[in-house]
C-alpha positions as CSV (number, residue, x, y, z in Angstrom):
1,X,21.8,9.6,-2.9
2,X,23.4,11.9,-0.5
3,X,24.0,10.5,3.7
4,X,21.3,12.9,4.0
5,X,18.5,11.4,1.8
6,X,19.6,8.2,2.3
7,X,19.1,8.4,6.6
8,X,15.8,10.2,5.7
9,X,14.9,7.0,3.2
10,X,15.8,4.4,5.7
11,X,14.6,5.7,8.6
12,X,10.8,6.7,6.8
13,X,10.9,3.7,5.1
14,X,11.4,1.8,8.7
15,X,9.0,3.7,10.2
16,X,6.4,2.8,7.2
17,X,7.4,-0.9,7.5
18,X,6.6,-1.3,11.5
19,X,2.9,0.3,10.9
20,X,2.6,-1.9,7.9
21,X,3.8,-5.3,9.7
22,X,1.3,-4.2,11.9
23,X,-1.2,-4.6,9.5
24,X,0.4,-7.6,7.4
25,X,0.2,-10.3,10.3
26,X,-3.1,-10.2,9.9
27,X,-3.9,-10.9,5.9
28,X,-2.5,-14.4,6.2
29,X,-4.4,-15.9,9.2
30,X,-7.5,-13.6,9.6
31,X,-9.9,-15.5,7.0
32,X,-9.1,-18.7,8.9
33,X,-9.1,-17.4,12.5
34,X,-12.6,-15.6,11.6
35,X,-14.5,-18.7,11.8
36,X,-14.0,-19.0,15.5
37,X,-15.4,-16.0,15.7
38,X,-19.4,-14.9,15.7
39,X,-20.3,-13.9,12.5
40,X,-17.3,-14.8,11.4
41,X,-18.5,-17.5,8.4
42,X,-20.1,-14.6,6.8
43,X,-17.4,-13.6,3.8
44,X,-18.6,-10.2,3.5
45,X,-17.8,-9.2,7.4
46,X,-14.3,-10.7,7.0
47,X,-14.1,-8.3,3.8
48,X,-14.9,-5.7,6.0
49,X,-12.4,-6.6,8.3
50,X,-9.6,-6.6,6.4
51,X,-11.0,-3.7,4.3
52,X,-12.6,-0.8,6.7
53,X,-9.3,0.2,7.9
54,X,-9.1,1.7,4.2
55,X,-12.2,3.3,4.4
56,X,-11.0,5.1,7.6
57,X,-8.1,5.7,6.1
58,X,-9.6,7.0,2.9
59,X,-12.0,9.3,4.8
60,X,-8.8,10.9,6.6
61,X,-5.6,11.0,4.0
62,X,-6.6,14.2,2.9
63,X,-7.5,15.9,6.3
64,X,-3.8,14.8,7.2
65,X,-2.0,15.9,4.4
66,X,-3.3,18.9,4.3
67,X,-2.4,19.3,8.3
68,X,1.4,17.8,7.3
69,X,1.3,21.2,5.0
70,X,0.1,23.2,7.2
71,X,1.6,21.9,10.5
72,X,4.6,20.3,9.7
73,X,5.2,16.5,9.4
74,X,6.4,15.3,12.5
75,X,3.3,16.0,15.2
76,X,1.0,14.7,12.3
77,X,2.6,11.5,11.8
78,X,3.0,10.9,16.1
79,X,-0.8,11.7,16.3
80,X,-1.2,9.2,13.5
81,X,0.6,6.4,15.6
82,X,-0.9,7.1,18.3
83,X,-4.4,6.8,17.2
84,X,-3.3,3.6,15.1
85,X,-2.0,2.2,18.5
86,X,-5.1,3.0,19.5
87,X,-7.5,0.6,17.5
88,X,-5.0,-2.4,18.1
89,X,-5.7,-2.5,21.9
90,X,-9.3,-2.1,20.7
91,X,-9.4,-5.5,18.3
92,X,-6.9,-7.3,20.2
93,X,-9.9,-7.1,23.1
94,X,-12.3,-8.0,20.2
95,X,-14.5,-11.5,21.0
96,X,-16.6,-10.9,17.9
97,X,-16.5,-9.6,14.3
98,X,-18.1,-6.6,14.8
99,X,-15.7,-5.0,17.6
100,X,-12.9,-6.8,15.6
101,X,-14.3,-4.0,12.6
102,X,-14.6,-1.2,15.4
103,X,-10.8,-2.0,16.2
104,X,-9.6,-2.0,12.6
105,X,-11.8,1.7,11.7
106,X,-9.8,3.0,14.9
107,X,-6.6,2.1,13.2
108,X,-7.4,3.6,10.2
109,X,-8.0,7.1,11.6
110,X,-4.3,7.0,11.7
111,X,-4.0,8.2,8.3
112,X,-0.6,9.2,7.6
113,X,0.9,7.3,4.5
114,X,0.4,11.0,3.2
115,X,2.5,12.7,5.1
116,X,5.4,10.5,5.4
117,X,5.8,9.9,1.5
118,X,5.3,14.1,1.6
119,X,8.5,14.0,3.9
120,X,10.8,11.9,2.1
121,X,10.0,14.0,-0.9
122,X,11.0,17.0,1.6
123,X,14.2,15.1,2.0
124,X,15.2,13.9,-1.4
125,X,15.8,15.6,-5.0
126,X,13.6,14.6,-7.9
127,X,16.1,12.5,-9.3
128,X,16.3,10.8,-6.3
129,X,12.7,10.2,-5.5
130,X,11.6,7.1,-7.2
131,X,14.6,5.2,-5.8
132,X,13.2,6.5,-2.1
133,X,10.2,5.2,-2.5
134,X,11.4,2.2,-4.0
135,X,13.2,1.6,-0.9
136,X,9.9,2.1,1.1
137,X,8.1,-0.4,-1.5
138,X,10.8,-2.8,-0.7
139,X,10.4,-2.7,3.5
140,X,6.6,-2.9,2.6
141,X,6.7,-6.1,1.0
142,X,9.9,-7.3,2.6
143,X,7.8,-6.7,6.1
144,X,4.7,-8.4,4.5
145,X,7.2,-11.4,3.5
146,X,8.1,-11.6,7.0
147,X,4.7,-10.8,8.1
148,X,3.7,-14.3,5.6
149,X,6.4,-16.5,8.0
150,X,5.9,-14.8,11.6
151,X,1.7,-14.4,11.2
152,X,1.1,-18.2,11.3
153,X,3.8,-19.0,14.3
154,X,2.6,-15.9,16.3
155,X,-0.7,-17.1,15.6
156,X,-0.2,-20.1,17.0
157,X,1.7,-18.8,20.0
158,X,-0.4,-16.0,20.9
159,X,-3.8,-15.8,19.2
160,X,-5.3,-13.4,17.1
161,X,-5.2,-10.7,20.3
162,X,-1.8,-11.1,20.6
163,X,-0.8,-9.8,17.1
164,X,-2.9,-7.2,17.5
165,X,-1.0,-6.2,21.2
166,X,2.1,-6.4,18.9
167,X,0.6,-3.9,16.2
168,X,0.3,-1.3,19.1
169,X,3.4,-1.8,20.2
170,X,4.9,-1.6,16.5
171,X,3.2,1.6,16.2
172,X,5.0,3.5,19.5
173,X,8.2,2.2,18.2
174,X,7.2,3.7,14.7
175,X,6.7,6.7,17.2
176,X,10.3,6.7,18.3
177,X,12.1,5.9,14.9
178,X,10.0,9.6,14.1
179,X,11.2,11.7,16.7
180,X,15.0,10.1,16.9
181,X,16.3,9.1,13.3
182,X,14.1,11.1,11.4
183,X,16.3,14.4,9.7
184,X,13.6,17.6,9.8
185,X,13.6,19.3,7.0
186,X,16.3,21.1,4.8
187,X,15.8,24.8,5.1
188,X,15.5,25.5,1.8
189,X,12.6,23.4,2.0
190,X,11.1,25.3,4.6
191,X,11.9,29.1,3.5
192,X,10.4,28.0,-0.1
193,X,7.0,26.4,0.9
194,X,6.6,29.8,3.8
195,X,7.4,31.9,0.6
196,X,5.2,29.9,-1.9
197,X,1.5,30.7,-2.4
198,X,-0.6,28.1,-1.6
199,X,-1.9,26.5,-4.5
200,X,-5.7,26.0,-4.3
201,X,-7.0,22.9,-3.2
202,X,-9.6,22.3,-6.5
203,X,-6.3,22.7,-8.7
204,X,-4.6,19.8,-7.2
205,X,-7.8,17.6,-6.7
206,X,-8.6,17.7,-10.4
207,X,-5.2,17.9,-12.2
208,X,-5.9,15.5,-14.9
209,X,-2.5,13.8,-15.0
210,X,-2.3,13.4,-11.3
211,X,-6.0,11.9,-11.7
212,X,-5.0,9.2,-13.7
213,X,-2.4,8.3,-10.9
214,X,-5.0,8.2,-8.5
215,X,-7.2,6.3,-10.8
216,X,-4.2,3.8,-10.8
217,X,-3.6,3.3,-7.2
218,X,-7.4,2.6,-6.6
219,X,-7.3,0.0,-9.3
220,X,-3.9,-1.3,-7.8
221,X,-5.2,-2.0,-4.2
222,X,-8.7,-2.8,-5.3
223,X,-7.0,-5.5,-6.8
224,X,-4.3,-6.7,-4.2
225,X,-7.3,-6.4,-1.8
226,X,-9.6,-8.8,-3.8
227,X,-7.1,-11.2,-4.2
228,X,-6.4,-12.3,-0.4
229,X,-9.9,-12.7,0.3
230,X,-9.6,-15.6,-2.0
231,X,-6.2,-16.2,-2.0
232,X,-5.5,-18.1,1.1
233,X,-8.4,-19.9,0.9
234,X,-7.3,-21.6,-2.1
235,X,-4.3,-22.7,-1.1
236,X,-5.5,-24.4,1.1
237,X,-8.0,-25.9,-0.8
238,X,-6.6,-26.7,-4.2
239,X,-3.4,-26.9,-3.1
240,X,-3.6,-28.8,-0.1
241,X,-1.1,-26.7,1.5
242,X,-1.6,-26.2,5.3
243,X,-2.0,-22.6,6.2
244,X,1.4,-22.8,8.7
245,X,3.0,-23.8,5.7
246,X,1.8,-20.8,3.3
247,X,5.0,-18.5,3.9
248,X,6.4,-21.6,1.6
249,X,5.0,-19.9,-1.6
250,X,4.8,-16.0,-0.1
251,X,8.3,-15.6,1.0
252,X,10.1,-16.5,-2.1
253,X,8.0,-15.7,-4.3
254,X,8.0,-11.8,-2.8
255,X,11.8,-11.9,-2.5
256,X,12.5,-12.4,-6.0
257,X,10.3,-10.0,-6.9
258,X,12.5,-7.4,-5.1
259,X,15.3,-8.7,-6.6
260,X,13.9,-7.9,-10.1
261,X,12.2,-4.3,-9.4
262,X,14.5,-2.0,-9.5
263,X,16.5,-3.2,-13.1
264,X,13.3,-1.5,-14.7
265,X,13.0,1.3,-12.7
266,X,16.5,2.1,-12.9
267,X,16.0,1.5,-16.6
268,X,13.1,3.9,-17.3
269,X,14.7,6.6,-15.2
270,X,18.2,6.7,-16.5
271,X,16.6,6.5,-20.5
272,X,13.8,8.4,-20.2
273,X,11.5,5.0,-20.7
274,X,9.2,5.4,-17.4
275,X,5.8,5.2,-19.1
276,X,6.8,2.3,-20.9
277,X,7.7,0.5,-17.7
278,X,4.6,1.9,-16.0
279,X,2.3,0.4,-18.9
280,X,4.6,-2.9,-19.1
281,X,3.8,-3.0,-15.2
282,X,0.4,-2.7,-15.9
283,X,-0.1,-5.5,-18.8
284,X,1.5,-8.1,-16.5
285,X,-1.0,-7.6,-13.6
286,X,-3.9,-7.9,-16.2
287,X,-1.8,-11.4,-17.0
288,X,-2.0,-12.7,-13.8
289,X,-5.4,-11.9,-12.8
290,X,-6.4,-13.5,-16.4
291,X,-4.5,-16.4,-15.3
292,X,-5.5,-17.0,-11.7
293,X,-9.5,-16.2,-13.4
294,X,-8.1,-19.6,-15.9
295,X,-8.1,-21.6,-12.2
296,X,-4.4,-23.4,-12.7
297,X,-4.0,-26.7,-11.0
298,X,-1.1,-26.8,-8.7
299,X,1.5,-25.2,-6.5
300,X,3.5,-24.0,-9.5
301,X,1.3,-22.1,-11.8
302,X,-0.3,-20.8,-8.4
303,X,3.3,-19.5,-6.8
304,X,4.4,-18.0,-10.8
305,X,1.5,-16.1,-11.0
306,X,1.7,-14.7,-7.6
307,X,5.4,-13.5,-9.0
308,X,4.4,-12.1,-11.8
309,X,1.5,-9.9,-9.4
310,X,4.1,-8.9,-7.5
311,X,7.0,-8.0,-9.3
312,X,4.6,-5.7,-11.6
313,X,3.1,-4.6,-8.5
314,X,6.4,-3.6,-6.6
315,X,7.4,-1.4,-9.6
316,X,4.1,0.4,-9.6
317,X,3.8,0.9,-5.7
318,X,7.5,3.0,-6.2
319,X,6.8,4.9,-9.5
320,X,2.9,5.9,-8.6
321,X,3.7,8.3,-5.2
322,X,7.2,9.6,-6.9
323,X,4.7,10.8,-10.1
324,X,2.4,11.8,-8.0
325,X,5.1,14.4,-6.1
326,X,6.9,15.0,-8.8
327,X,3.8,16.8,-10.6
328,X,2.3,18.3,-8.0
329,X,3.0,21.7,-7.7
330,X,5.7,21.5,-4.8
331,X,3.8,24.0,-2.2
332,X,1.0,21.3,-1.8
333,X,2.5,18.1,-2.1
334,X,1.3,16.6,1.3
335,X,-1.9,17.7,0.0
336,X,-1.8,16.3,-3.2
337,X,-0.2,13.0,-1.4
338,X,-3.2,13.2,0.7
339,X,-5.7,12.6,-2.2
340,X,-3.5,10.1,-3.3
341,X,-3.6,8.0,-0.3
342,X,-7.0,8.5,0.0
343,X,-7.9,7.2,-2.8
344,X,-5.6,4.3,-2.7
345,X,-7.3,3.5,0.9
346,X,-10.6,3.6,-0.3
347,X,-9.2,1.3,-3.1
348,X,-8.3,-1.0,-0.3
349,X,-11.4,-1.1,1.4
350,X,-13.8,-1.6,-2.3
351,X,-11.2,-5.0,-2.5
352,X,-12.0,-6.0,0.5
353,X,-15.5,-5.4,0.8
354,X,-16.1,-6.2,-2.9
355,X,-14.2,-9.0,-3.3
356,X,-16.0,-10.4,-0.3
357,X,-19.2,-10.3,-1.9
358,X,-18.6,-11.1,-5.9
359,X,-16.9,-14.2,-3.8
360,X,-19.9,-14.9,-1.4
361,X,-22.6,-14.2,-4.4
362,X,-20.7,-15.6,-7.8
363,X,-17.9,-17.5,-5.9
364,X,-13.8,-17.2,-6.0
365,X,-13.0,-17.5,-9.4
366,X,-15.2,-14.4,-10.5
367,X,-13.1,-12.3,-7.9
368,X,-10.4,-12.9,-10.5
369,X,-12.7,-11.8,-13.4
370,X,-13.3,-8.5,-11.4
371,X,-9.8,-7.8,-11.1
372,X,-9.0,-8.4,-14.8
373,X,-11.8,-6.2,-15.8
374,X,-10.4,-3.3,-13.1
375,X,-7.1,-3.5,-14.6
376,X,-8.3,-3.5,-17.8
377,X,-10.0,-0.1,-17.4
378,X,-6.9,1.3,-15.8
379,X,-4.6,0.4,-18.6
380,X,-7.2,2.7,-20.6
381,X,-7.0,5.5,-18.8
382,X,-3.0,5.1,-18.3
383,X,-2.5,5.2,-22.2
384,X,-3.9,8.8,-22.0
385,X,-1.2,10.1,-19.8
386,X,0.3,13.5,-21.7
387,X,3.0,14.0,-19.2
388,X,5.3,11.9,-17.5
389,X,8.3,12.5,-15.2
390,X,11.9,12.4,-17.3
391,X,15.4,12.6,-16.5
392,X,16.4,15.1,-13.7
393,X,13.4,15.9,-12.4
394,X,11.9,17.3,-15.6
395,X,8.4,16.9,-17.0
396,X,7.7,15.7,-20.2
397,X,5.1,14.9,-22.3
398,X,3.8,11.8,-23.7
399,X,4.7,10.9,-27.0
């Protein structure tokens, strides 16, 4: 990487790492903390809660990646923080579930995860790309490993309100970190997207190759989604592990899986082997949701699997957006970004709410089942790719 793309990297990738701490303190403790809440023993509305800042999300990713094109990407992404500050104040004043939800929607309408991958693909080479958003996969889980220690001891210190008061704050720094490290754009980024015609929005939306990328981010967040409405629970139960003590299992187990992420991606770029470390990432998420769905007794088994989920699922998070822009055609890349996150928000939202009801109808174990038979179906549609990014920004097709 140049000094250039890698300030651009860091300082997006910090940026996307304060909104999303933001949102991580809440996964660990919400499930518990909801029962102190009314209408908080329901499972379905604590699916919503953790899921209908997706559906927000989902509803808006497109609206703002078209206005990134269109508008630049700066004052989209500030409006973005500001409305996700926003929704904080609103659920840290929550004294029920339902406003809780009203707060987390608000958030949501802060939809800009399109925009800022759209600018560092502005701000880095093709051959550079998957490494930058490997480096913004890596401060998203190394923020949700933090998020897994601080959650439970800010929890303790300040309530459920008082992570959301830090969320808003978060988000005004995210606002500073935008307007202060954040390069603008190269020129020649700029003179060729005024020269370009725009490419028609239909074109990008059902691109076959960049559907099946879409198709796999649903089925990726569906699944993380699903997973942490049972997850937590579980420990607790069957492992009789105190939910203060939970960062026990998450920290390490998400550290390691950053230390072996980016020997395959490195791999499959340098040789021209990406798909097969796509579909490799692919098989071992189907093996861990077949495994959790096989109920293992223990901490071990449980913290192994939640390794293998996470290493496979760090690989995918970088390779899926750096496809995505590398195939779109380049004068409508926040737009096809947009789509992308929109569809990966709306897969966030279907784990939450659906893996709150299979659990509260069939109960925990058949979340698991669900998940296998998701991936399942993805790994389908995945073996019908016909193009693939190669070496040096080329495209090539499958063989």
């Amino acid at each position: 990487m140049t000094p250039r793309e890698r300030r651009a990297s860091l300082a997006l990738a910090s940026l996307y790492a304060f909104r999303m701490l933001g949102l991580f303190l809440v996964l660990p403790v919400f499930a518990v903390h909801a029962h102190q809440l009314p209408g908080g023993s329901d499972p379905l509305l604590v699916g919503l809660v953790l899921g209908v800042y997706s559906l927000t999300q989902g509803l808006l990713q497109l609206p703002f990646g078209i206005a990134s094109d269109r508008f630049g990407r700066r004052p989209v992404i500030v409006f973005g923080l500001l409305l996700f500050a926003l929704g904080s104040v609103v659920a840290a004043a929550a004294t029920d579930i339902w406003t809780t939800i009203v707060g987390r929607a608000l958030q949501g309408t802060g939809a800009i995860s399109a925009a800022i991958t759209a600018c560092i693909a502005d701000n880095t080479r093709d051959s550079q790309r998957t490494k930058a958003m490997a480096l913004v996969g890596a401060s998203i889980g190394l923020t949700f490993a933090v998020s897994l220690v601080a959650a439970p001891v800010l929890y303790r210190w300040w309530g459920m309100s008082g992570i959301f008061n830090l969320t808003a704050g978060l988000a005004l720094a995210g606002i500073l970190i935008m307007w202060f490290a954040v390069p603008g754009l190269p020129r020649e980024v700029q003179v060729r997207g005024a020269a370009l015609e725009r490419t028609p929005l239909r074109a990008v939306a059902f691109d076959p190759e960049l559907l099946r990328l879409n198709v796999g981010i649903f089925a990726l967040h569906l699944v993380q989604m699903a997973m942490f409405v049972v997850l937590p629970t579980w420990l607790v139960e069957r492992a009789q592990l105190p939910l203060g003590d939970h960062w026990k299992v998450y920290l390490p187990v998400v550290l390691v899986s950053f230390a072996v992420m980016m020997p395959p991606i490195h791999w499959g770029e340098r040789n021209g082997r990406l798909k097969a470390v796509f579909l490799a990432s692919i098989a071992l998420i189907l093996a861990s949701q077949i495994g959790y769905a096989a109920q293992p007794g223990g901490l071990w088994p449980f913290a192994l699997l939640l390794l293998v989920f996470f290493a496979a699922f760090n690989v995918l998070e970088a390779c899926l957006p750096s496809m995505v822009s590398r195939l779109a055609p380049p004068d409508v890349k926040g737009t096809a970004l947009g789509i992308y996150n929109t569809i990966q928000a709306l897969g966030l939202f279907a784990g939450g709410a659906l893996g709150g009801w299979v659990s509260s109808r069939f109960g925990p174990v058949s979340v698991f089942v669900l998940c296998a038979a998701v991936t399942a179906a993805w790994m389908g549609v995945a073996l019908g790719a016909r193009r693939w990014p190669a070496p040096g920004g080329r495209t090539a097709a499958a063989h």
